[in-house]
C-alpha positions as CSV (number, residue, x, y, z in Angstrom):
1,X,20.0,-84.2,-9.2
2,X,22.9,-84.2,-6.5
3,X,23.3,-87.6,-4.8
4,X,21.8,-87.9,-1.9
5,X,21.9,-90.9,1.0
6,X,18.4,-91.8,2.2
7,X,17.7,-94.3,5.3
8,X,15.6,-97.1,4.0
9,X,14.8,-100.6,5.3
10,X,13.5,-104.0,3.5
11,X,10.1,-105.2,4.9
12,X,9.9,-108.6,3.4
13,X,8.6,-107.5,0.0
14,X,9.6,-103.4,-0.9
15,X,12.4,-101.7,0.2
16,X,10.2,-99.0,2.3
17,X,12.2,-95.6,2.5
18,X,12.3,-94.6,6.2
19,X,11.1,-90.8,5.4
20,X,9.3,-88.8,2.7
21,X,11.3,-87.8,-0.3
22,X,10.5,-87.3,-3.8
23,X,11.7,-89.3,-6.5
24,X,10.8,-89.1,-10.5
25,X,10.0,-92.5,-12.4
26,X,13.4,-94.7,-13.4
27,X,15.5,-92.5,-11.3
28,X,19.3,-94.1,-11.2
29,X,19.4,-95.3,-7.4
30,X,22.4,-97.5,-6.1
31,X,21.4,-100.1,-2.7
32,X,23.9,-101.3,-0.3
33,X,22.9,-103.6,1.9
34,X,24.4,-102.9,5.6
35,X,25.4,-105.9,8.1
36,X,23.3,-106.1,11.5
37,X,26.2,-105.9,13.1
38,X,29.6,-104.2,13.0
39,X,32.2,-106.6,11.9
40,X,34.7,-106.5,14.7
41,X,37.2,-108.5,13.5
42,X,37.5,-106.6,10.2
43,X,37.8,-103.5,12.6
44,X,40.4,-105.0,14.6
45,X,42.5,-106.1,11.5
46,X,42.4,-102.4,10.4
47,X,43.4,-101.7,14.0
48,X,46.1,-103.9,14.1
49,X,47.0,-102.2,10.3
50,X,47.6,-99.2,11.5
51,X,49.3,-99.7,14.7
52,X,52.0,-101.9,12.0
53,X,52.2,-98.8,9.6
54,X,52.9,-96.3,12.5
55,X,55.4,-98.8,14.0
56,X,57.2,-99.2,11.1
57,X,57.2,-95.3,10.4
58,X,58.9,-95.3,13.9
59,X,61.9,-96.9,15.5
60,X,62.1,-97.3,19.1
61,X,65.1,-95.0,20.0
62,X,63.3,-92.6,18.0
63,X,64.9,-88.9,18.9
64,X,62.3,-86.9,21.2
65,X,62.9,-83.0,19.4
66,X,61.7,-80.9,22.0
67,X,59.6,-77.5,21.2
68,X,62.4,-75.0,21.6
69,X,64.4,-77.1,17.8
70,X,61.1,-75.6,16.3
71,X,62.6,-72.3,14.1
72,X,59.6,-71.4,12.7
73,X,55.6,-71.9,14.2
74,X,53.0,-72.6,12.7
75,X,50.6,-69.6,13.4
76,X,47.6,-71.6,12.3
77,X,48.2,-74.4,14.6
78,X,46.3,-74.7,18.1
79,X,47.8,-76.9,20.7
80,X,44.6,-78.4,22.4
């Protein structure tokens, strides 16, 4: 069987899955338990990561190469 991600919810005794699917006795399954509420801070700290990464990857007086230094296009490429 392919793995597959079903919705499911804890009601106090079971987990309960949240729609029909069919499962054969002592099938393998893996739970994750999912906070009930986005961590912001963790989201801001990978936020704040990235912004880091992209400065360092970046100096300030950074050279702006305008379209016409391109010698070859990329055909596949679609400027939106």
């Amino acid at each position: 069987m392919k793995p597959v991600t079903l919705r499911a919810h804890f009601d106090g005794q079971y987990i309960r899955l949240d729609e029909p699917f069919e499962l054969e006795p002592d099938t393998a399954l893996i739970v994750t338990v999912l906070p009930d509420e986005p961590d912001i801070a963790e989201d801001g700290a990978w936020a704040l990561l990235a912004r880091q990464g992209l400065a360092a990857a970046y100096s300030a007086d950074e050279i702006e190469y305008p379209t016409s230094a391109i010698k070859e296009s990329n055909p596949e490429y679609a400027r939106g």
